[in-house]
KOLRO-947157 format. One record per residue: y, z, x of N, C-alpha, C in turn. Coordinates in nm, 3 decimals, m for minus. Atoms other than C-alpha are relative to their C-alpha. Last residue first. Example, Ala and Ser with C-alpha at 12.3 -4.5 7.8 and 13.67 -1.06 7.14 Angstrom:
<pts>
m0.119 / m0.006 / m0.082 / m0.106 / 0.714 / 1.367 / 0.109 / 0.073 / m0.077
m0.119 / 0.000 / 0.089 / m0.450 / 0.780 / 1.230 / 0.120 / 0.000 / 0.090
</pts>
This chain:
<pts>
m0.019 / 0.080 / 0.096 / 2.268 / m4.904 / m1.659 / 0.144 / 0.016 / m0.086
m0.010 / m0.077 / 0.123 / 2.238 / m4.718 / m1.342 / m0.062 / m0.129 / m0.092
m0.039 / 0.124 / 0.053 / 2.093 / m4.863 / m0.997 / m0.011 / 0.082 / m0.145
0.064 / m0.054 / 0.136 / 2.042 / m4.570 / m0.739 / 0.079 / m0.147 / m0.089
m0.041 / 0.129 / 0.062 / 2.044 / m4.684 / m0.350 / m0.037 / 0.038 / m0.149
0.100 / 0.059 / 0.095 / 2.005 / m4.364 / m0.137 / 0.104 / m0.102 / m0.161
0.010 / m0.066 / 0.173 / 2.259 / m4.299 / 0.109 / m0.120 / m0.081 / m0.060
0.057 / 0.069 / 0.025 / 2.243 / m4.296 / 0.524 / 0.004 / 0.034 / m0.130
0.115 / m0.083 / 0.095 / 2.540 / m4.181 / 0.685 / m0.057 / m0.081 / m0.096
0.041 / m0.066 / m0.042 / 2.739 / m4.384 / 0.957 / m0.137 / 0.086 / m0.082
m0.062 / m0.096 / m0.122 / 2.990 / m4.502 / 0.808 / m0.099 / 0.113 / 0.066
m0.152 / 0.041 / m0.021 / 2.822 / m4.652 / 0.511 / 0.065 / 0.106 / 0.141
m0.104 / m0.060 / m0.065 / 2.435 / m4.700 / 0.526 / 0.140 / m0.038 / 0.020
m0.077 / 0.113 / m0.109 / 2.166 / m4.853 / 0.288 / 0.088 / 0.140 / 0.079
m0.094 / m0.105 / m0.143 / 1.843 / m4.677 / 0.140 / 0.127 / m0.116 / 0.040
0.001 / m0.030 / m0.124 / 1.642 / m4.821 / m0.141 / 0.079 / 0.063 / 0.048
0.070 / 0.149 / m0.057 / 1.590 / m4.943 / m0.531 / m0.026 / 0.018 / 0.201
0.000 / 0.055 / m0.123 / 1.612 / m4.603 / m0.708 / m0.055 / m0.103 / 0.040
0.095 / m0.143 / m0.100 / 1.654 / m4.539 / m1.071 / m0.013 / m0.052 / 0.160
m0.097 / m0.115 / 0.032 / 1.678 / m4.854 / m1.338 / m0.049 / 0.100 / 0.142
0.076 / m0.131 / 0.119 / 1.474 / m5.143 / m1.169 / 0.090 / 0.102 / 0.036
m0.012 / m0.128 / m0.060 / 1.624 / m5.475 / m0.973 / m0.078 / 0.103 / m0.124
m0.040 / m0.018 / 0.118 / 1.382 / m5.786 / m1.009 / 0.062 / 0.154 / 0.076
0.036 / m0.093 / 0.046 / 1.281 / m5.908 / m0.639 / 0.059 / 0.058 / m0.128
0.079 / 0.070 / 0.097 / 1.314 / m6.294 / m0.564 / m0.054 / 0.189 / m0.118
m0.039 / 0.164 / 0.070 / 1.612 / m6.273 / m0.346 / m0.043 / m0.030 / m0.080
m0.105 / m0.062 / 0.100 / 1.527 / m5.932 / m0.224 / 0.010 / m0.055 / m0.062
m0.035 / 0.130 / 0.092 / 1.202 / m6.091 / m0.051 / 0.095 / 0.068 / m0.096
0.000 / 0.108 / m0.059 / 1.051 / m5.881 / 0.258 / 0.106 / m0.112 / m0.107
m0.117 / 0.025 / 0.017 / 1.116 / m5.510 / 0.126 / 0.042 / m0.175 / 0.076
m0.053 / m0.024 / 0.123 / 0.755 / m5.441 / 0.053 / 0.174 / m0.022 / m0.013
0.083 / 0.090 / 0.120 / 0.576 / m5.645 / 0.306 / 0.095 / 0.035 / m0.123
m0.083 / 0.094 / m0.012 / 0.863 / m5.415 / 0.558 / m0.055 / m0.132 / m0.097
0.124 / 0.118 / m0.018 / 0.714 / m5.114 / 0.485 / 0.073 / m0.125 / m0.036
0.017 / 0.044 / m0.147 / 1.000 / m4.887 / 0.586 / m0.176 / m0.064 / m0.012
m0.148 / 0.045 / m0.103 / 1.209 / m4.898 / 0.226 / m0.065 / m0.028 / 0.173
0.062 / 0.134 / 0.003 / 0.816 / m4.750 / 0.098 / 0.131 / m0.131 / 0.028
m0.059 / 0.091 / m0.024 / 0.961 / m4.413 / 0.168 / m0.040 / m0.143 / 0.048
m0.120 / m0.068 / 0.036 / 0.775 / m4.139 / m0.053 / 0.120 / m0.114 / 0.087
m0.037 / 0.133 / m0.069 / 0.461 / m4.307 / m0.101 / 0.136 / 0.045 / m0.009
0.122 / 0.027 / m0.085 / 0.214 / m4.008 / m0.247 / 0.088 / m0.147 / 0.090
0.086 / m0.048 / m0.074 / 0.487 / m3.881 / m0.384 / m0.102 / m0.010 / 0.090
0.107 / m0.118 / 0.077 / 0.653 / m4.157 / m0.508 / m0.059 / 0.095 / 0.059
0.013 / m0.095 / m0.079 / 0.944 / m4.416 / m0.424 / m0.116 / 0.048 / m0.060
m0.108 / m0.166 / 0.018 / 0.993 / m4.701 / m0.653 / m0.084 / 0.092 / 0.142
0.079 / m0.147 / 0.090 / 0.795 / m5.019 / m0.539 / 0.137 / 0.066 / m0.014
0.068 / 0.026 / 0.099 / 0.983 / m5.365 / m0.421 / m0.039 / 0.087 / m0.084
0.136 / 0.002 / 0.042 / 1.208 / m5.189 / m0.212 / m0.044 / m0.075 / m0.122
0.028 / m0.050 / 0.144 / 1.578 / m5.195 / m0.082 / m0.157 / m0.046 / m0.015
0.122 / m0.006 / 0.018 / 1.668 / m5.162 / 0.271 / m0.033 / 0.029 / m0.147
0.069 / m0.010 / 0.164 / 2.046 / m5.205 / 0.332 / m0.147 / m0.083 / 0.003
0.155 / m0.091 / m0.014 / 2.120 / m5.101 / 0.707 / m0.034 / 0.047 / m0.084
0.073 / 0.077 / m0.122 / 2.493 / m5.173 / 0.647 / m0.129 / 0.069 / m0.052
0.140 / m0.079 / m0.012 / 2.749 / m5.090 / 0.337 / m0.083 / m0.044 / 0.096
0.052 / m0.082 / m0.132 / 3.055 / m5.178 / 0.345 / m0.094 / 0.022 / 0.051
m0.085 / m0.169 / 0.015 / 3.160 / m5.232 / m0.027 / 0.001 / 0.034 / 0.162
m0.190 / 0.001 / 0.057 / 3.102 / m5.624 / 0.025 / 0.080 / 0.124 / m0.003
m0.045 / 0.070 / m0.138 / 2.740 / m5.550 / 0.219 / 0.138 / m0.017 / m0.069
0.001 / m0.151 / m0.098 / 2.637 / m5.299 / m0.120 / 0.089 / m0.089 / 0.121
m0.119 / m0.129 / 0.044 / 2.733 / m5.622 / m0.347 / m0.018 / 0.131 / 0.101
m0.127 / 0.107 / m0.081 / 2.519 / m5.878 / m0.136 / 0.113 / 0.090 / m0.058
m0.029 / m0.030 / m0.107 / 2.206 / m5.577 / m0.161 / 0.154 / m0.094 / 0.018
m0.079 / m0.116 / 0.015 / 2.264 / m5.574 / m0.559 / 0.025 / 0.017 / 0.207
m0.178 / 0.039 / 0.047 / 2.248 / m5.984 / m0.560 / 0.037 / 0.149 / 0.020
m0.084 / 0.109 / m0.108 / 1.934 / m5.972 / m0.320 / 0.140 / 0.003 / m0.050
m0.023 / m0.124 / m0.110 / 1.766 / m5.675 / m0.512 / 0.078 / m0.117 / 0.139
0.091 / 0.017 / m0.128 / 1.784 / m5.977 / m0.821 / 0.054 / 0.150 / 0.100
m0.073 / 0.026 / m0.119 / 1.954 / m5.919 / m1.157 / m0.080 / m0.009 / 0.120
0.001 / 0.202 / m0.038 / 1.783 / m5.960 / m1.451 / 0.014 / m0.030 / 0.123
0.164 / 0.028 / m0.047 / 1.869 / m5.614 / m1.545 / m0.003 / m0.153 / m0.002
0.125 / 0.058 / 0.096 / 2.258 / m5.597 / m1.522 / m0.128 / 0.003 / 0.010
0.026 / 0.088 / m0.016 / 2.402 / m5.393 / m1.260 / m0.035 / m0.068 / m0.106
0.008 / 0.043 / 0.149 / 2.598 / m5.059 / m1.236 / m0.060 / m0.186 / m0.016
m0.035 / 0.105 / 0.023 / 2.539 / m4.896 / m0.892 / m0.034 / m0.028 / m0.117
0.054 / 0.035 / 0.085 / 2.487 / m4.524 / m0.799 / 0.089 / m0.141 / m0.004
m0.076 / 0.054 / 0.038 / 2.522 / m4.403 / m0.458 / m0.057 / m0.111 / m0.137
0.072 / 0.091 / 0.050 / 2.364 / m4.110 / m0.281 / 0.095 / m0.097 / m0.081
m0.069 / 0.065 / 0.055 / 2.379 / m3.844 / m0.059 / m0.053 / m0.164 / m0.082
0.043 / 0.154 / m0.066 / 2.109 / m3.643 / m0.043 / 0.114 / m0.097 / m0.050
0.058 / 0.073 / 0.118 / 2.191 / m3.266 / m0.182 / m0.010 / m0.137 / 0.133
m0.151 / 0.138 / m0.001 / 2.227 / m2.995 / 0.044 / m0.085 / m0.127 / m0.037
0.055 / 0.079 / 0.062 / 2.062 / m2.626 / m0.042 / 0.080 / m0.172 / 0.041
0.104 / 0.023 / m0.054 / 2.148 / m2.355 / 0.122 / m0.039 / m0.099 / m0.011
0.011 / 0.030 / m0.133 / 2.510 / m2.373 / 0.056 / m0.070 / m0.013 / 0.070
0.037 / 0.142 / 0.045 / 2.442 / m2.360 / m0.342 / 0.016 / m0.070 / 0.134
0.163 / 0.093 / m0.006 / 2.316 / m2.016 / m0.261 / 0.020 / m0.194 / m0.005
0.020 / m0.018 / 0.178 / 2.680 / m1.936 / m0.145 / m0.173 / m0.056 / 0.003
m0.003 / 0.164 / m0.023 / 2.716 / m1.805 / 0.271 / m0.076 / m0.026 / m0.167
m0.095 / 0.066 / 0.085 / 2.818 / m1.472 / 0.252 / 0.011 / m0.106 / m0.036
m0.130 / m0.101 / 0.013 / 2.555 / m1.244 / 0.438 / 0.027 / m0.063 / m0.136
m0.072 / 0.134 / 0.064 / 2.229 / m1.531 / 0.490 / 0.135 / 0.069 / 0.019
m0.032 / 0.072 / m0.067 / 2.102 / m1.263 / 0.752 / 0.084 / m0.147 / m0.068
m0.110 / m0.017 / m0.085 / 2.162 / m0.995 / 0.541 / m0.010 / m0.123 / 0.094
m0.099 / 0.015 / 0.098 / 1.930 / m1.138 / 0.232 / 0.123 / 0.034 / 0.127
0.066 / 0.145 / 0.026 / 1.591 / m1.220 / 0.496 / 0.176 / m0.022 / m0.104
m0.050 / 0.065 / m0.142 / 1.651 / m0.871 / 0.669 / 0.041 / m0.169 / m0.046
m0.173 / m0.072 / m0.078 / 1.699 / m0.693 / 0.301 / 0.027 / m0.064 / 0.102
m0.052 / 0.060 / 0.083 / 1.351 / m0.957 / 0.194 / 0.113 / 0.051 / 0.033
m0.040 / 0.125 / m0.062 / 1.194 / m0.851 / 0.531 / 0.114 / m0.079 / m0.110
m0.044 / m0.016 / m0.103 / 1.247 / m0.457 / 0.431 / 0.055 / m0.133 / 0.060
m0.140 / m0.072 / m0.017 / 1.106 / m0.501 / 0.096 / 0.134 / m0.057 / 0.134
m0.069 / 0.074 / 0.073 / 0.819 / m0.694 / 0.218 / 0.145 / 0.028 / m0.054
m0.028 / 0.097 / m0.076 / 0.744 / m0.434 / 0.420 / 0.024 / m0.122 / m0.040
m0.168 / 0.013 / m0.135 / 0.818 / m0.159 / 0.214 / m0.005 / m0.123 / 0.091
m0.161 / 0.059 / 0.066 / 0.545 / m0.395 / m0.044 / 0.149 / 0.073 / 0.105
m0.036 / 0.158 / 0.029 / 0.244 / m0.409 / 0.218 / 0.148 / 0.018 / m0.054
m0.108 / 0.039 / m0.053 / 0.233 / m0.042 / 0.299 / 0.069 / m0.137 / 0.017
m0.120 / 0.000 / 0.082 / 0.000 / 0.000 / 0.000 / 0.126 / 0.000 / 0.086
</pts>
């Protein structure tokens, strides 16, 4: 039964070492950038709009993302043909603006 002070104890060491810093400061979101497109549209016409805003080191996907395939943007079979690829609501890939890398979200 000396298990829980010690749990205790690490959870007080585990809460003073954060101090003051907010919970939502633990946490940091993925930047990301939503685009408004028609469906119909090709992953060739949303990548030629990302390159007009700035955007570099645009990788968009055939698949969605998934757990078991979490960045299918670096299989290159799957991002070979933008030109012919249909876009889909929800994430299409990765590009980069200044430096930082955002995820590619396509609204409606």
């Amino acid at each position: 039964m000396k298990l829980l002070p010690a749990l205790s104890l690490t959870a007080l060491a585990l809460c003073s070492a954060v101090g003051g810093v907010q919970a939502s400061e633990l946490f940091s979101r993925t930047p990301e950038v939503h685009v408004a497109l028609p469906l119909g549209s090709t992953q060739g016409q949303l990548a030629a709009m990302l390159s007009k805003q700035g955007y570099d080191g645009i990788r968009l996907s055939a698949v969605a993302a998934t757990p078991a395939n979490p960045h299918p943007e670096t299989n290159t079979s799957l991002t070979a043909h933008p030109e012919q690829t249909p876009l889909r609501l929800g994430w299409n890939g990765v590009a980069s603006k200044n430096g930082q890398q955002v995820q590619v979200y396509v609204d409606n």
